[in-house]
N, C-alpha and C positions, 0 to 999 in steps of 0.2 A: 375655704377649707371645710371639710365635712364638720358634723358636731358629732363624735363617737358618745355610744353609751356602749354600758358594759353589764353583762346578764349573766346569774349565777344561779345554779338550781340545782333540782336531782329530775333524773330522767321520767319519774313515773311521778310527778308531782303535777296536776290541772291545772296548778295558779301557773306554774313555770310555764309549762307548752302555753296555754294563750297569751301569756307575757311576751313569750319566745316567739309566736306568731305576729301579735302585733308589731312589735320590734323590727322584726327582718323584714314585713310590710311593708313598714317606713320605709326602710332604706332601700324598699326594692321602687317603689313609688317616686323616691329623691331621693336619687342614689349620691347628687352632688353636694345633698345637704346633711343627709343621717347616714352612718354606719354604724354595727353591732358586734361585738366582739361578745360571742359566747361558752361561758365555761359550765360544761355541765357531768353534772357527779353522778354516778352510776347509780349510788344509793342513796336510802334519806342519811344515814347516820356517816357517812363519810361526805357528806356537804354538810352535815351538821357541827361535825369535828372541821370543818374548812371554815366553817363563817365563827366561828367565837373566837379564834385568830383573826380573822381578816375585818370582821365588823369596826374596831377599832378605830383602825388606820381608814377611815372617812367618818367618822362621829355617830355612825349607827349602832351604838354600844345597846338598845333595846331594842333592836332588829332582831326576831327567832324564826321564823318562819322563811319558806321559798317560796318565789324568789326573792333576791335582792337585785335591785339597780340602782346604777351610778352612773355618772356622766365621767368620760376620762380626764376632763378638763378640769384643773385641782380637782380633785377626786370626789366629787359636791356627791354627796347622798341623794338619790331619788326618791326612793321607795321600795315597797314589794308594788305587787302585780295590779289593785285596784290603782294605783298611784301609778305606776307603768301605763296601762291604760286612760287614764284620764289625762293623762300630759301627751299621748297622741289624739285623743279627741281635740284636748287644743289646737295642737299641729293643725290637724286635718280641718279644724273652721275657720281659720284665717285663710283669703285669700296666698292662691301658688304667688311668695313673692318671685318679682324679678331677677332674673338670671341675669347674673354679670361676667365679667371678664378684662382682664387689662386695657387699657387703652397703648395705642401707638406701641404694639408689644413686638412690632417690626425696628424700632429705635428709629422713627422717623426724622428727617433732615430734611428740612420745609428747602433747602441752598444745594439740592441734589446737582443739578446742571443735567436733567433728561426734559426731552420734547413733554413728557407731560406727570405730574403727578399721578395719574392713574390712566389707567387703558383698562377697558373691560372686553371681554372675548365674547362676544354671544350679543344677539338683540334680540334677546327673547323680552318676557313679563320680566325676570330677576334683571337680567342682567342692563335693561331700561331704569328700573327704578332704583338702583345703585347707582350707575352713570349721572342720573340727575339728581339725585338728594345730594353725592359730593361734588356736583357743579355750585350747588346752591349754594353749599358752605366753602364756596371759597375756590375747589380744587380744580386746575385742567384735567380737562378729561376725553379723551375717545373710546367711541363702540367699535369696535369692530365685527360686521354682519354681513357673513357670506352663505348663500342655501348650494348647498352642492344638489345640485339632483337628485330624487330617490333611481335606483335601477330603471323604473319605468318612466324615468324622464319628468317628474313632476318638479315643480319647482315654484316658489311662491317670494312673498316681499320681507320687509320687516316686520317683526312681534314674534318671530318663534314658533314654537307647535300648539302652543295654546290656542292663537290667534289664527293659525296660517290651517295647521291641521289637524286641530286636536277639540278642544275644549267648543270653540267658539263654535265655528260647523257643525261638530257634532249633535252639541245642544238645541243647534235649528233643527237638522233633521230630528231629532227625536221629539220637537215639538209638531215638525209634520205628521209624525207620527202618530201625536196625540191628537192632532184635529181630527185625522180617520180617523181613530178609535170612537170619538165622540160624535162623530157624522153616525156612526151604528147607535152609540145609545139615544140618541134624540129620538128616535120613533117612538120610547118610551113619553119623550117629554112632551108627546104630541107634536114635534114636528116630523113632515113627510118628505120623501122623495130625497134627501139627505144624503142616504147612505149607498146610493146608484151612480157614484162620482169614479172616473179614474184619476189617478195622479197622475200628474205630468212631471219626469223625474228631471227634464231638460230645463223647465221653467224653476223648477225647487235649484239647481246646482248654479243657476246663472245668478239667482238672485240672491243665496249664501255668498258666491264669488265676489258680487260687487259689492256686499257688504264688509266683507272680508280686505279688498283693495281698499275701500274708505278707511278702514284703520290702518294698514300701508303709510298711509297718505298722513293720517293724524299723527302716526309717530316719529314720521321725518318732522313733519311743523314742531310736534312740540318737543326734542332733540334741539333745534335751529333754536326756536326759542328760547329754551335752556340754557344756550351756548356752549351744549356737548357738541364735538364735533364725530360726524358722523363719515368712518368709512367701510364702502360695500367692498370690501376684503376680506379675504383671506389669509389669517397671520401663522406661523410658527414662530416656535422660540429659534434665536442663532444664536444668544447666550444668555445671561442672566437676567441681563435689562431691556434685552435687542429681541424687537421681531423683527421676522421679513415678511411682508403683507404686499399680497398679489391682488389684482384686479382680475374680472373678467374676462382681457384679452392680454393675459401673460405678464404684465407690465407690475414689476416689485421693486418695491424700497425698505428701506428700512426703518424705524422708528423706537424712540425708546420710553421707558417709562421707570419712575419709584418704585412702583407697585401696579402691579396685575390682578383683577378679578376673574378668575375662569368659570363662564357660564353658557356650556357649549350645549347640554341639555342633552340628551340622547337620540339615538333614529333606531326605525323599528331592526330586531335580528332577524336577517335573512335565515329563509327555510332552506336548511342541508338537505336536500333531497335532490337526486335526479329528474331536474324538469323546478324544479324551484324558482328559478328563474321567472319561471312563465305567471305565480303570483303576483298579486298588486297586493299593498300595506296601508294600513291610514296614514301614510304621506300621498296615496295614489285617488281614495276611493270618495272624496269629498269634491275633487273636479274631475270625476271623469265623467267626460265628453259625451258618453253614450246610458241607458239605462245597466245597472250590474247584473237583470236577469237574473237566471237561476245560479242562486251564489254557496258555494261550501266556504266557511269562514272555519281558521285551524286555529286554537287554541283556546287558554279556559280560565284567561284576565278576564280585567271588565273592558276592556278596548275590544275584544273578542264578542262578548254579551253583549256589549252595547250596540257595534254594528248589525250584529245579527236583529237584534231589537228591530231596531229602525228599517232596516230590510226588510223585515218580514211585514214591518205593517203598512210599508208603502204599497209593497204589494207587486213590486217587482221581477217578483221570479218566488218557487222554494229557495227557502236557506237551511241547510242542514250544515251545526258547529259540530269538528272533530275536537275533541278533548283528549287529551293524554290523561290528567287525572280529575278530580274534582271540579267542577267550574270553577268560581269565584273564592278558590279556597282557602284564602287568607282571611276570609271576614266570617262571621259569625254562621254555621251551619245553619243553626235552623232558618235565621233569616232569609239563607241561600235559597233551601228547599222551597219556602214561597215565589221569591224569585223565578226558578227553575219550573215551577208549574205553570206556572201564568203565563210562559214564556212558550213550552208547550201548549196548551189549552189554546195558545192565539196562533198556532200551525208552524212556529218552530221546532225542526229536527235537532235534537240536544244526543249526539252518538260519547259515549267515555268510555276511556278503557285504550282508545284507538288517534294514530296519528298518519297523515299521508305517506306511504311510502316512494311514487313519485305521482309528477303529474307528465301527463304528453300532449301536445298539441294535435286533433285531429283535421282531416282536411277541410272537414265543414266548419273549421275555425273556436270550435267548441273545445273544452278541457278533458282530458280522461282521469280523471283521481282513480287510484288505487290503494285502499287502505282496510286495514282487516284481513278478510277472507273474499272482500268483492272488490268492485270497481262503478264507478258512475260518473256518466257524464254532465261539466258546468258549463257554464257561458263565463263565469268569472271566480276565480280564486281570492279570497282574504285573507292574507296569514297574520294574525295576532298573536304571535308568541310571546314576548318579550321584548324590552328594548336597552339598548346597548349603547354606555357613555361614548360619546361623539368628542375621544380623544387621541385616536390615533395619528394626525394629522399634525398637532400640536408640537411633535420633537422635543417633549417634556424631557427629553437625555440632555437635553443643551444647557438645563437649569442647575445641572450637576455640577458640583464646586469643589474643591482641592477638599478630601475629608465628607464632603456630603453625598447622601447618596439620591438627594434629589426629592421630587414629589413622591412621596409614598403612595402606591394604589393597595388596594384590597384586591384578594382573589377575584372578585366580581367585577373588575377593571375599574371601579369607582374611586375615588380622590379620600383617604383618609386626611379625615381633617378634624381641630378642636376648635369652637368655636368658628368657624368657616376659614381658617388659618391653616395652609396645607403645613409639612414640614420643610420649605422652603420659606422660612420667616414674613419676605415680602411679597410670596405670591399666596391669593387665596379664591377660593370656590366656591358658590352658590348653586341651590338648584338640586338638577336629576344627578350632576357629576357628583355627589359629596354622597359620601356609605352611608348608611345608616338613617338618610335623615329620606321622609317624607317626598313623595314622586307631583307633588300637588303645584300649584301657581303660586297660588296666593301664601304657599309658604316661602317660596323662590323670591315673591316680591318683601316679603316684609325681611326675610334673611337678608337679604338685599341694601336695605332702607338703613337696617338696624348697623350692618358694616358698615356703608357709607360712615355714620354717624359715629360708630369709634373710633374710623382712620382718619375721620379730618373734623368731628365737632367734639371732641374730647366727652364722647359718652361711653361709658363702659355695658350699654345694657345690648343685649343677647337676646336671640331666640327660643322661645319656649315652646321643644320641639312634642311636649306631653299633651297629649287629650286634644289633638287637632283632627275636628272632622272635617268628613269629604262625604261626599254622595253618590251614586253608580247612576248612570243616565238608562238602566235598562226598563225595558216599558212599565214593569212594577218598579217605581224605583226603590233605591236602597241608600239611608242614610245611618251613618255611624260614626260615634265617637269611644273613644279609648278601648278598653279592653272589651275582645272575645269572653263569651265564656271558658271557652277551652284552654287561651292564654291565662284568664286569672285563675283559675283553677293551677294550671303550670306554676306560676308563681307563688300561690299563697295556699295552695291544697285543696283538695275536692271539700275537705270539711269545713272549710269556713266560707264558702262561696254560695250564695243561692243568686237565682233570675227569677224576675218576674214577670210572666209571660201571657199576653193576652192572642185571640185571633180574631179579625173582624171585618166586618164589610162599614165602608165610608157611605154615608147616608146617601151621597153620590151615584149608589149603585146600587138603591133599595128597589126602582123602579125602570132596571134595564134586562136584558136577557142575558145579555152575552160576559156577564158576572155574575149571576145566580151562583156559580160554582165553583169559585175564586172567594180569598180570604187577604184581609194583609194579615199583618202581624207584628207586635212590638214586644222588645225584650229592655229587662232593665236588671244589668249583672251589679251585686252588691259584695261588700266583705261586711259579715255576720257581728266580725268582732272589731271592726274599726267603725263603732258608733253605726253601721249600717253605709258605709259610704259608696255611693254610687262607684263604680271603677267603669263601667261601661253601658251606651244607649245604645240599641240598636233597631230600625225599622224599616219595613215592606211595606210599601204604600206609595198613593200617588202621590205628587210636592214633599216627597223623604227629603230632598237636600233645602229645603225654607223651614220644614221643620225641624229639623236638627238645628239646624244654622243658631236658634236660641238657645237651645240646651246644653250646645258646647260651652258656650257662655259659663250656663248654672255651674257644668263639670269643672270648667277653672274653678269656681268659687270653691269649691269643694262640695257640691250640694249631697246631700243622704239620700236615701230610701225615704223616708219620714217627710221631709221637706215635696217630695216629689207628691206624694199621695194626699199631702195637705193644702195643695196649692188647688187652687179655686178656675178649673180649667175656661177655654172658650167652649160656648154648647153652639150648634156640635161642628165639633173641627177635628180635621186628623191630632194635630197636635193633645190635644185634651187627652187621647187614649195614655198617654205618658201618667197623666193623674190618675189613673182608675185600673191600675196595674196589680191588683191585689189575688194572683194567684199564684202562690211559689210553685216553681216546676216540681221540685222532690214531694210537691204532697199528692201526685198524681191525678189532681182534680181536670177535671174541663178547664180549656181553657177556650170556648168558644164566647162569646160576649152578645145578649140577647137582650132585645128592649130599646130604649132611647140611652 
C-alpha cells in the first residue's frame, strides 16, 4: 500500500510550490509507493486562518509558516518544506527497493487432477525461462511452440523473435555492418587495400542461419534436460483449463492445466495498402535467399532504422526509409537528430512526412512504390510499422465464466495485467502481450523467472519495470535509460528540469575521413529540486548499448548529477563522456568538446 503524505499551502507561497513539486515527483517516480493529497489555499491569510485550527490535531502547535506536511498514517507531523525536502533526498538514496506482490494470489491447489500444473504458450526467451525456473521448483510443465509462417512463407525453430528474427540476426548483420565501416577507416591506420572488398550477402545469411539453428537445437536439449516437456503445437483455449493443441499435420488433442502463462510475443502489422502484400517484414528479411538490392524500408521504429542501417552499409542496393512522422520518436530528440545524420551522411534516404500508398509488381519482377507526389521503383520492400500481439488465434472467449468477462485487453489488443496476472485469476502473461510494460527480452525473461518463483517457490518479489535500458542497433548506435527530456519535463515541469549535454567525436575517429563531419552526443536529464537526481541517460555513439548497460545500474541506485561528474572516468573511453557533462542546455553555451 502506498504511504500518503499530505500538503497544505497558499498558492503564491515558493516554499509551498517546490514542496508541491517535489512531492508529486515522488509519487510520480513510485506511484506504488508515495501518493500526495494536496490542499491548497488561494491566499496567505486564509491558509493562515486554516493552520492555527488544524496545527493541533498532529502536534505541530509551533508550526507558522507554508507549507505544512504530514503523513496520513496517524497523522505524524513532517514538517514545512526544508524538512519535505530533505525526507525525499532520503527516499531518493536508498536503493529502488523491491517490488512485491501476493503470492499463490490464484488460491492455488497443489490436488488440482490437470495433466499439468502450468503450460506456457509461447517458446520465445520469456516464455523458456518461466517454463524452466517452475520445472526446477518442483512444477510440471509444458511449452507450447508453434511458428505459423510470416505471409511470405518464412518460418523458423524454437526461441521466438529474438532468437529466430529479431535481436539475434539482427545484431550480426549490424556487426557486418560495422567491419565495412571500419575496412574505410583503416586507411587512416595505415593499413591498405581494405576498403576494395565486396560483401557477399549469401555467405553473411547462411552463416547467421546456422547459428541461429544451433540455438534451435540448444533449447530443445536444454527443455529435455529440464524435464519441461516440449510440444510443437498449436494451442487454443476450449475452456478454462482445456486447450486443444494442433500439430503440423492437423492432428489435436486436448490437454489441461492449473494455470497458464501466455507468451505469444507479437508478428509484425501488415501494410493496409494495395499491393501490400508484395512487402517482406523482419520475420522475412534475415533469411532471404537472395541479396535485398535496392530496398525502400516503411516506417519510423527502430526495427525500421535499424534495417535500414544495416542495408545501407552492406552495400546492397540504395535504401530510401518512408516515415509517416518522426523517426525514432519516442526516445530522446536530440539524441535522434545524431542518429539521423550519420545515417544520412553514410547514403541513407530518411523521406518524412510520407507513407506508401501502394505497391505493384512490375514485369521485370521489380516493385513500383507510390508515395507522395512520385513513384519509384525497388527490388525489395520492408515494412516496419509496428507489431501486433499474436492473440487472435487463442479463443481467449473460451476463458469466460458464469459472471466473468474474461482476459481484459487494452484498446491496443494487448493483455491488461497487474503484476503479470491477467483478470482471469489463473491465467497470466509475460512479454510483448502484457500493455504497458517494456517490448525488450531480457525483461520477458526475467518477468518470466520472477512469476515462475511466486506461483510455485513462495516468493512474492516482482518486476521492476522503472529505468530499464535498451539500446538501438543503428549504425550510430543509441543507448537509453529512463526518462526523455521531453517526458520529464511532462511530468515534473519545464522549470525543474535541466540536461547536460555534451557533442563529440571518440578518439576512434580522430584519424579517419569519412567522420571528420560526424559527432556523437550524450545527454544527462536531472530534476533541479530532487537533490539533482538523474531521471534520464541518454547517448549517440558507437558501443551505446555496453555503455549504458552500467549506468542503468547507477540509475537504479538512484545516482545524482553530482555523483556522475565526480566519478573518476576510464581515459579515454566512450563511457567517460558520462563524467565530464558539465554544460546545462538552458545556458546556451557550446556544447562541442575539444582537447583530450
Amino acid at each position: 500500500m502506498a504511504k500518503v503524505l499530505n500538503l497544505a499551502g497558499f498558492a503564491t507561497c515558493g516554499a509551498y510550490q517546490q514542496a508541491k513539486t517535489a512531492l508529486k515527483g515522488l509519487s510520480t517516480i513510485f506511484p506504488s509507493r508515495f501518493s500526495v493529497n494536496i490542499d491548497e489555499h488561494e491566499t496567505r491569510d486564509s491558509y493562515m486562518a486554516w493552520l492555527a485550527e488544524f496545527r493541533p490535531t498532529i502536534g505541530a502547535d509551533n508550526h507558522k509558516t507554508s507549507p505544512i506536511v504530514w503523513f496520513q498514517d496517524g497523522n505524524k507531523y513532517l514538517g514545512g518544506r526544508d524538512d519535505a525536502l530533505s525526507w525525499c533526498r532520503t527516499v531518493l538514496s536508498t536503493v529502488d527497493s523491491v517490488d512485491t506482490a501476493p503470492q499463490n494470489v490464484d488460491k492455488w491447489n497443489a490436488d488440482h487432477g490437470f495433466d499439468y500444473d502450468l503450460i506456457v504458450i509461447g517458446g520465445g526467451s520469456g516464455g523458456l525461462a518461466c517454463s524452466k525456473e517452475a520445472q526446477k521448483l518442483g512444477a510440471k510443465v509444458a511449452v507450447l511452440d508453434f511458428v505459423k509462417p510470416s505471409p511470405a512463407g518464412s518460418k523458423w525453430g524454437l526461441g521466438g523473435t529474438c532468437v529466430n528474427v529479431g535481436c539475434i540476426p539482427k545484431k550480426l548483420m549490424h556487426h557486418a555492418a560495422i567491419l565495412g565501416d571500419a575496412a574505410k577507416d583503416a586507411k587512416g591506420y595505415g593499413w591498405s587495400n581494405l576498403d576494395s572488398g565486396v560483401h557477399d550477402w549469401a555467405t553473411l545469411r547462411q552463416n547467421v542461419q546456422d547459428h541461429i539453428k544451433g540455438l534451435n537445437f540448444s533449447y530443445r536439449v536444454q527443455l529435455r534436460e529440464a524435464g519441461v516437456t516440449y510440444l510443437n503445437k498449436l494451442g487454443k483455449f476450449t475452456g478454462p483449463n482445456t486447450l486443444e493443441v494442433t500439430d503440423s499435420k492437423g492432428k489435436s488433442q486436448s490437454i489441461t492445466a492449473a494455470r497458464f502463462v501466455i507468451a505469444t510475443g507479437g508478428r509484425p502489422t501488415p501494410l493496409d495498402i494495395p499491393g501490400g502484400e508484395l512487402a517482406i517484414t523482419s520475420d522475412d528479411i534475415f533469411m532471404k535467399a537472395t541479396a535485398p538490392g535496392k530496398t525502400c524500408v516503411v516506417g519510423a521504429g527502430y526495427v525500421a532504422l535499424e534495417c535500414a542501417g544495416f542495408l545501407s552499409a552492406l552495400k546492397q542496393g540504395e535504401v530510401t526509409v518512408l516515415c509517416r512522422s518522426t523517426p525514432l520518436r519516442t526516445f530522446d530528440k536530440d539524441v535522434v537528430n545524431y542518429i539521423q545524420d550519420y545515417m544520412q551522411h553514410h547514403g541513407t534516404k530518411i523521406i518524412t512526412g510520407v507513407l506508401p500508398k501502394s505497391i505493384q509488381k512490375l514485369p521485370n519482377g521489380r516493385l513500383l512504390v507510390n508515395y507522395g507526389d512520385t513513384s519509384e521503383e525497388f527490388d525489395t520492400v520492408l515494412e516496419a510499422i509496428g507489431r501486433t500481439p499474436d492473440l487472435a488465434g487463442l479463443n481467449l472467449t473460451a476463458l469466460e465464466e458464469s459472471g466473468s468477462k474474461g482476459v481484459a485487453l487494452h484498446g491496443n489488443g494487448k493483455i491488461i495485467c497487474e503484476n503479470e496476472q491477467t483478470t482471469v485469476p489463473h491465467v497470466y502473461a509475460i512479454g510483448d502481450v502484457i500493455h504497458g510494460g517494456p517490448e525488450l527480452t531480457p525483461v520477458a525473461i526475467l518477468a518470466g523467472r520472477l512469476l515462475a518463483r511466486r506461483l510455485f517457490g513462495n516468493s512474492t518479489e516482482t518486476i521492476n519495470y522503472r529505468n530499464i535500458a535498451t539500446a538501438v542497433f543503428t549504425p550510430l548506435e543509441m543507448g537509453t535509460v529512463g526518462l526523455t527530456e521531453k517526458e520529464a519535463i511532462e511530468q515534473f515541469g519545464e522549470s525543474v528540469i535541466e540536461s547536460y549535454i555534451a557533442s563529440f567525436s571518440p578518439l576512434e575517429w580522430s584519424i579517419t575521413e569519412q567522420h571528420s563531419d560526424l559527432s556523437c552526443f550524450a545527454k544527462v536529464v536531472v530534476h533541479k529540486e530532487l537533490n539533482n537526481k538523474v531521471l534520464g541517460m541518454h547517448i549517440a555513439s558507437p558501443s551505446a548499448g555496453e555503455v549504458i548497460q552500467g549506468f542503468s545500474l547507477a540509475m537504479k541506485k538512484g545516482i545524482t548529477y553530482e555523483d556522475l561528474i565526480n566519478l573518476v572516468g576510464i581515459h579515454p573511453t566512450i563511457g567517460e563522456e558520462f563524467t565530464t557533462l558539465f554544460v546545462a542546455k538552458s545556458s546556451g553555451a557550446s556544447i562541442a568538446k575539444t582537447g583530450c
